[in-house]
N, C-alpha and C positions, 0 to 999 in steps of 0.2 A: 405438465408444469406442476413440480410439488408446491408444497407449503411454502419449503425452504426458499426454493428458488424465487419463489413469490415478493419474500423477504427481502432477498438480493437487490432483487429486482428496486423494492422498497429503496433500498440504500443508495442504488445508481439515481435513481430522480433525488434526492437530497444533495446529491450534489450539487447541480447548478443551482438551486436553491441557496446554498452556502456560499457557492462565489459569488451570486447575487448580491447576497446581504454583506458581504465581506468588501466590495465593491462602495455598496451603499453607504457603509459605516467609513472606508476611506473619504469617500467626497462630504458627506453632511457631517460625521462626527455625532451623527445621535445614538445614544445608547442602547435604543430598543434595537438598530439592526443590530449591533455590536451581540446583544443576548436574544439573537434569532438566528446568528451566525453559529452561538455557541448551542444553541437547543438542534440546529441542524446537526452539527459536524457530533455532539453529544449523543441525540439520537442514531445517528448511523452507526456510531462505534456500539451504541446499547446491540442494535438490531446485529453487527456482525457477532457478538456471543448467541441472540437469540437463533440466528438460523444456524449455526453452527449444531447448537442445543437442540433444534426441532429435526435436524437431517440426519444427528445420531439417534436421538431419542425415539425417531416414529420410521427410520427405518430409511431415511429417504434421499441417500446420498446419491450424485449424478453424474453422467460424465456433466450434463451444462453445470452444473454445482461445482462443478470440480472445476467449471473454466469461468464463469462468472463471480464464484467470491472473493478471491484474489484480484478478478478484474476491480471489482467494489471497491476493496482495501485500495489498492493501488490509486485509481483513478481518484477516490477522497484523499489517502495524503499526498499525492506527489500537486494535487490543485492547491490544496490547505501550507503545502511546505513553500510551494512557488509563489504564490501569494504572499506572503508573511516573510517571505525572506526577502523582499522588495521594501523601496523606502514606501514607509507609511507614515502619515501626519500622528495616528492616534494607537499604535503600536509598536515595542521593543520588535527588533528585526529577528527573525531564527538565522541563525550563524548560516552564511555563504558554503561553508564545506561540508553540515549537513545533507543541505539543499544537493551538491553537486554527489555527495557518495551517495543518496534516496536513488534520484535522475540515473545515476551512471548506472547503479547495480539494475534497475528496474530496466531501463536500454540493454543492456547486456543481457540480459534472463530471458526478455522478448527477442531478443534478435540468438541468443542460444537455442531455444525451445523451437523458432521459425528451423534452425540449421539442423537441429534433429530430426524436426518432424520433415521435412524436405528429404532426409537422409534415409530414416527409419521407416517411414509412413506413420509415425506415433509418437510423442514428447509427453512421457512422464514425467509429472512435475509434483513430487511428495514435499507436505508442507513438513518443517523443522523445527525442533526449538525452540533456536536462534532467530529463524525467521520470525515466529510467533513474537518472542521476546523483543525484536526489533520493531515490530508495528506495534507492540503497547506504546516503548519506550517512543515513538513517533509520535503514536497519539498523545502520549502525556507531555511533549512539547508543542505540541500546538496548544493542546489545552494550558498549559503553562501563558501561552503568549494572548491567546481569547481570552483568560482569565486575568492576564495584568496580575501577575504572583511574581513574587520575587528574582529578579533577575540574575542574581545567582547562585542561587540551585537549579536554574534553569538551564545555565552552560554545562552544572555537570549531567544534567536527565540528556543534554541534546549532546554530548560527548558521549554517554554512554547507548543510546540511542545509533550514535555514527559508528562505534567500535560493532556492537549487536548487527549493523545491517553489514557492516563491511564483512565480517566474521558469517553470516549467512550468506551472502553472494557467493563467497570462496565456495563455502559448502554445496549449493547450487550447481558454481561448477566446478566441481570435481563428482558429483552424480550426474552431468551433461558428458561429460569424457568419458566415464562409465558408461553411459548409454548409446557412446558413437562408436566406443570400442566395442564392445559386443554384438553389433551389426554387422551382419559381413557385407552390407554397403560399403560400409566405411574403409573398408580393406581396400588392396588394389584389384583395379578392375584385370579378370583372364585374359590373357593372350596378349597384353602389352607391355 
């Protein structure tokens, strides 16, 4: 178990933490969980640069690294986008078709990456990016919406956000049909 992984690790337990507080601040409306929702989902995005920083910098990249960070990003925003894209008493909503392109492309990556590795024995999954550029642009609309900042410049961060993750899914798969094709699983099976 590295540093990094440690890290990760860090990030998955802030979550429920965040849907907690997130939860909290729907029903009571106080502002403390409101800015322990934001210090949660704040921290986790810090910590995904830092373990990112400590697995390059000290040498300590994993396969579990390689399958737990992406779990982290994932699991915080697709909790943070489903959340927040629900009516709330004391928050503007993040737009419905972000929420459905996050959900769809993140469905389809897992259920691609399940059909390769069932196929190949192995699902390489190179991060992109687009991909990259799509989870800032994510984090910066929720943080947009935790923060109560102006509602719009927030349609175009959460339109440019949708365009970024639709634009990496494609790219996903089309390195998923690469990786089916060069299996000679993937071919037909001898003699029928």
């Amino acid at each position: 178990m590295t540093t990094a992984n440690k890290i990760t690790i860090i990030r998955i337990l802030l979550i429920p933490y965040f849907v907690y507080q997130i939860l909290g601040y729907r029903e009571s409306g106080l502002e403390s969980d409101r800015w322990l929702a934001v210090a949660a989902f704040g921290l986790a995005a810090v910590l995904d640069g830092v373990d990112g920083f400590v697995a390059r910098r000290f040498h300590q990249k994993s396969e579990l690294g390689a399958i737990l960070d992406p779990l982290a990003d994932k699991l915080l925003l697709v909790s943070a986008v489903v959340l927040l894209s629900l009516d709330h008493p004391h928050f503007d909503k993040i737009p419905r078709w972000l929420t459905l392109i996050i959900v769809s492309r993140d469905l389809l990556l897992l259920a691609g990456a399940l059909v390769i590795y069932m196929t190949c024995g192995r699902a390489e999954i190179r991060p992109r990016w687009a991909g990259k550029v799509a989870t800032v642009l994510q984090m910066a609309t929720v943080l947009w919406i935790l923060f109560k900042l102006d509602t719009g410049w927030r349609l175009w961060v959460a339109a440019a956000a949708t365009l970024t993750t639709a634009g990496s899914g494609i790219q996903y798969l089309f390195d998923g049909a690469r990786q089916l094709s060069a299996s000679p699983r993937s071919g037909p099976t001898p003699g029928q």
